[in-house]
Structure formats: C-alpha cells, structure tokens
C-alpha positions in Angstrom: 0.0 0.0 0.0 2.8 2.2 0.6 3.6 3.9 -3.0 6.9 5.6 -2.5 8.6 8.8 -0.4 9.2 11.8 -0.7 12.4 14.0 0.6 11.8 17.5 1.7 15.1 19.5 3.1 14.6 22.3 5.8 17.0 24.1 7.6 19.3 20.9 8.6 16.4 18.2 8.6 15.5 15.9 5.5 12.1 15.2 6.3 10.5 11.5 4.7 7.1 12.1 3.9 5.5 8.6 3.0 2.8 9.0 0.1 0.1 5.8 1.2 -2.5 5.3 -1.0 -4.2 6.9 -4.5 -7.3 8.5 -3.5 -8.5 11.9 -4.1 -8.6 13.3 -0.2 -5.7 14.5 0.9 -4.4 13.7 4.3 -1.0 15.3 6.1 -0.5 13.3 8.7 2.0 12.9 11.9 2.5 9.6 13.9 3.5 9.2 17.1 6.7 8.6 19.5 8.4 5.3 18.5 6.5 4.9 15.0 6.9 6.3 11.7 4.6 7.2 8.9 3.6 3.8 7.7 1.3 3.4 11.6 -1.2 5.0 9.1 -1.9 2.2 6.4 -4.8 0.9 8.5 -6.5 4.1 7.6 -6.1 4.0 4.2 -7.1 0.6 4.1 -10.0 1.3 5.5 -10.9 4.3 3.4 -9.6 4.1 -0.5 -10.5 8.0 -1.2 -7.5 9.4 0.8 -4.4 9.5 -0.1 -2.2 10.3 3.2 1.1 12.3 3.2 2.5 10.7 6.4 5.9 12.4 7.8 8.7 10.9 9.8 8.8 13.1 12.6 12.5 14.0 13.7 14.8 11.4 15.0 11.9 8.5 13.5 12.1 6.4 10.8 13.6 8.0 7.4 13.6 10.9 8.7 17.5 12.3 8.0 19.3 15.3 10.5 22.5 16.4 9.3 23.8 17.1 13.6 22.0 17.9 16.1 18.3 19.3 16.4 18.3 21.6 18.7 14.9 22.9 18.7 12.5 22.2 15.9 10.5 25.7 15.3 6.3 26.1 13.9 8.2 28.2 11.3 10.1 24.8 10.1 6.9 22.8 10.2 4.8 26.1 8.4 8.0 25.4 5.8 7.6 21.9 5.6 4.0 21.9 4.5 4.4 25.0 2.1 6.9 23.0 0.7 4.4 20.1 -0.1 2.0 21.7 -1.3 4.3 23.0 -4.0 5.6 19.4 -4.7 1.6 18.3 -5.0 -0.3 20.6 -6.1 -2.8 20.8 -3.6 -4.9 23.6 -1.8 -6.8 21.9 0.2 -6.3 18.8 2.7 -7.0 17.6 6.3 -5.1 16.8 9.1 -4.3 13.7 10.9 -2.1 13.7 14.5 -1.9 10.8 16.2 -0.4 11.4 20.5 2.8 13.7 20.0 2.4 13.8 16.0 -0.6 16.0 17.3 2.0 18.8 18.5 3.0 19.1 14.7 -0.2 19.7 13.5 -1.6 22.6 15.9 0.8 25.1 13.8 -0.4 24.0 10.4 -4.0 24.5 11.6 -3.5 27.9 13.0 -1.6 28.9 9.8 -4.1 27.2 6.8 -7.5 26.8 8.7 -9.4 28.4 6.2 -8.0 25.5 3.8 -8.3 22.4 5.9 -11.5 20.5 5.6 -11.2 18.4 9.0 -8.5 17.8 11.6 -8.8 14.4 13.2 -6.9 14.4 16.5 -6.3 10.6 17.8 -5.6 10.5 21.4 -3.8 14.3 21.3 -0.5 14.2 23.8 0.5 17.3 26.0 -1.5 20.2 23.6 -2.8 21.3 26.5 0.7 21.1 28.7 2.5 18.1 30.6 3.4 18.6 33.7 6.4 15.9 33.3 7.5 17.2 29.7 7.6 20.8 31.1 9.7 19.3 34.2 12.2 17.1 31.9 12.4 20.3 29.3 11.7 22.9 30.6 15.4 24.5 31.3 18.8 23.8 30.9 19.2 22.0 33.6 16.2 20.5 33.5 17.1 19.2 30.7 20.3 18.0 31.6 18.9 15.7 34.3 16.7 14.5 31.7 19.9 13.4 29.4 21.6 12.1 32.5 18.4 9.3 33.6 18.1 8.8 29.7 21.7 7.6 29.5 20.8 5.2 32.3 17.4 3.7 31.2 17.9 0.7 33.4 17.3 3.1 35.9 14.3 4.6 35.0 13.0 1.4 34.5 14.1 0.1 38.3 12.3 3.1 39.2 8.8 2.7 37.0 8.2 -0.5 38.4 8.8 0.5 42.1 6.1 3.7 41.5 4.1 1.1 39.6 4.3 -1.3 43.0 3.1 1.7 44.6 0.3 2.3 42.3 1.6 5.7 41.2 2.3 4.6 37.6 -0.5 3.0 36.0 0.3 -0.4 33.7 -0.3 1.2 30.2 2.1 4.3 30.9 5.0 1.3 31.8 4.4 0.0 29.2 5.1 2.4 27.1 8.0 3.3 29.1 9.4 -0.2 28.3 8.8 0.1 24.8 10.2 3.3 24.5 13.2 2.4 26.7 14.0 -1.0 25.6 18.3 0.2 24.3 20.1 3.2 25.0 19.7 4.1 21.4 15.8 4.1 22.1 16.5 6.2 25.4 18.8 8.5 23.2 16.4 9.3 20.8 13.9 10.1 23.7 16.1 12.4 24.9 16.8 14.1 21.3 12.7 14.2 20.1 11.5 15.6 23.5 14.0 18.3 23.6 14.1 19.4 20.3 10.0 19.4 20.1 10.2 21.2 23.4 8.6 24.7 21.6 5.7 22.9 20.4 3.0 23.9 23.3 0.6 26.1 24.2 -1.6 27.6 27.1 -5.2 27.0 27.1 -5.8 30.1 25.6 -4.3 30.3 22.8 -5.4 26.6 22.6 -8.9 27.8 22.1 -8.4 30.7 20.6 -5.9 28.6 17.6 -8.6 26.2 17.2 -12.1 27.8 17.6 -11.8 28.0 13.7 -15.4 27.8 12.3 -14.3 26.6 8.6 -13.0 23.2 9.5 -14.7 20.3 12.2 -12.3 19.0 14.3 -12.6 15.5 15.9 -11.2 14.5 18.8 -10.7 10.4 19.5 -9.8 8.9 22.8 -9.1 4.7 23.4 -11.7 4.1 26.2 -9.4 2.4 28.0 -6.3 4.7 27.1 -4.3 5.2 30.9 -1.5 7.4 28.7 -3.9 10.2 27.2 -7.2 10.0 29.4 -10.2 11.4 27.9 -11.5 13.3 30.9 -8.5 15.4 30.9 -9.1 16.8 27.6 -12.9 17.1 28.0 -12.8 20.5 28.8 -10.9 21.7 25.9 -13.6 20.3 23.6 -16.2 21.7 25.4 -14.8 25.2 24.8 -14.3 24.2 21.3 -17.4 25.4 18.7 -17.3 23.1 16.2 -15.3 20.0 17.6 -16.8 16.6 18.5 -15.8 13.2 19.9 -15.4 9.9 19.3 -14.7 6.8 22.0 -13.0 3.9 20.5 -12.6 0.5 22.2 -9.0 -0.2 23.6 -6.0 2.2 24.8 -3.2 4.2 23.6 -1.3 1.7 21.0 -4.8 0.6 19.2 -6.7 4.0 18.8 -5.1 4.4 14.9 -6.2 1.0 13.7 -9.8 1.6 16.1 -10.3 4.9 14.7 -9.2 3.5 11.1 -12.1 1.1 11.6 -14.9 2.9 12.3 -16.9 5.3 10.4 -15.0 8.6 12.0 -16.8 10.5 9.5 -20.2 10.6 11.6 -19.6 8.8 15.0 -18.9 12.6 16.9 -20.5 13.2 20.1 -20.9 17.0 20.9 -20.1 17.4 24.8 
C-alpha cells in the first residue's frame, strides 16, 4: 500500500514524507513517538479516497538530520508543508495527528484553517501542557537531568516499576516506558525528540483561541481504556471548542489508529 517517499530539506532536517494510497482526499498526517509514517496504512485501508502524506517526525524512521536538532520551530513545520504543497499541487487537505504527532499539527491548523477540511486528533498528547514534559524540558538543567536518567534507562525502568508497585504509575504508561526504553539508542532518541519538540506547546488560551476555527470540524478520538492520554483530561478543551466533537473507541493508547481506522469517523462525533 505504501507507493513511494518523498524527501523535503529544511533548515538541517530531510524530512520522509510517505505517500500511502491513491485517492482523491488528501491527508497530512504525523505519527506518534516510536513509529513512523507507515502506523497509518490501517487508515487507508479502511478508506480508499485518501491518499495520506504521512511524515517521519524528527529522530523516526527516514527521517535524516545532518547534527544535532536543537529545537525544531512552527516556522520549520509552516515550511515543511508550504513545501508540499508546491511538490503536490494541492490547496486543500486535512489533518491527521496521532499522540505527539498531534503537536506538529496545531501550527499547520492555526496557519491554513481556512483550507483544511477536517482535523482528526487521535488521542492528542500534552497540547494542553504536561506537567512531566515541562519538568524534563523545561530549562537547561532540566534538561540536563533528563539526558543524564536517559543515558541510564535501566534506571528509570528500576524506578517505573517501584512507583508502579506503589500504584503511582498506571500499567499502560509502563508499558510504554518499556517500549520506549528498551536500548540506550531508544532512550537517546527520547532524549533528542522531546528536547528538540520542546517549543511545540501552548496555554489554554491560545489553545482555544488557535482552534475555535469555524471553517474546518475537528474530531477529537480517545481509546476508552487509554491510561497514557485519558479522555476526561481533555474534556474540557472540547467543550470550549465550537465546532469539535468526539469519538470513544474501544481499547488504549497503541490501538486507537487501527480503532479509529475502523470505524466510520466521518459521523460517530458526540458533541459534549
């Protein structure tokens, strides 16, 4: 299903954006930590008249950095997409985040709203803040400290399942931490993306104010049994939201693509 790449250079990133499928939607989509562009085939699958322009976020997949990425900027994802649209041909599309990939996408909405005809975000990561991504990037030597338990994730493993005992870390958030810390090179590259995406966030205000866009629906989608991105703590920003609904798939964090891919998402919102 997946047709070929293309290569898009920006400041010292070569970004590979995977072209999946041959319909006539187009979808710019951004996966999430650990994955790569191709965690969207079940969409296209599922739904022949899109044809998705997934990315390889920074530091994933194909995805080439000539040094270090020191902080990736809106302006280099605003770039990134103006650059696309050249290379397509296109005017208008939609937009597909799925966790962090959602980060990527808030820029791109603010910027071409009025030429996006729906932005689906699946189980949206830290838009509205994280308390532990602020701690871990926040400053230098926040960040530092960071570095120093990612170079030892044996340690921060020890530690996850000694808060888990306690019942401060819930079993799906291990999990992840597990998978995502399974090699120092995995550890490293936490270290590198969380850092570097570090400018991606925003307040609630300008949350709202970014995405109470009347031209395009958003849809929010949450795994009903997702412990990593809970529902209920993004409730309210949909409620302040004029044109956003929801949708409540079966399952948690690692399914909701291939849930969401399933159902019809095209009518199954629920206004709060």
């Amino acid at each position: 299903m997946h047709q070929k790449s293309l290569k898009i250079s920006i400041d010292n990133v070569i970004f590979n954006c995977r072209v999946i499928g041959n319909g006539n939607k187009v979808v710019m989509a951004f996966h999430g930590f650990g994955q790569d562009g191709a965690a969207f085939l079940p969409v296209i699958k599922s739904n022949p008249d899109l044809i998705i322009y997934a990315f390889d976020l920074p530091y994933h997949g194909d995805t080439e950095i000539n040094g270090v990425l020191e902080v990736l900027s809106s302006n280099m994802i605003l770039e990134l997409i103006l650059e696309l649209k050249k290379m397509i041909d296109v005017d208008r599309f939609s937009l597909l985040g799925y966790s962090i990939g959602v980060k990527f996408c808030i820029p791109i909405f603010e910027k071409f709203y009025s030429k996006i005809d729906d932005f689906w975000l699946l189980a949206p990561d830290g838009i509205g803040g994280s308390f532990w991504y602020s701690l871990a990037t926040g400053t230098k030597l926040s960040r530092w400290l960071f570095r120093y338990f990612m170079d030892r994730p044996t340690l921060v493993l020890s530690l996850a399942a000694m808060t888990k005992r306690f019942g401060i870390l819930n079993s799906e958030t291990n999990r992840l931490l597990r998978r995502s810390l399974n090699s120092p090179k995995m550890a490293r590259t936490v270290y590198l993306a969380w850092t570097a995406f570090r400018n991606l966030r925003w307040n609630l205000h300008q949350l709202i104010s970014i995405l109470n866009k009347p031209e395009t629906r958003l849809i929010f989608i949450f795994g009903e049994l997702d412990q990593v991105i809970k529902k209920r703590k993004s409730t309210w920003l949909v409620r302040k939201l004029k044109n956003a609904g929801l949708i409540t798939v079966p399952g948690g964090h690692h399914t909701v693509i291939k849930k969401f891919a399933d159902g019809d998402f095209t009518d199954r919102t629920t206004r709060l």
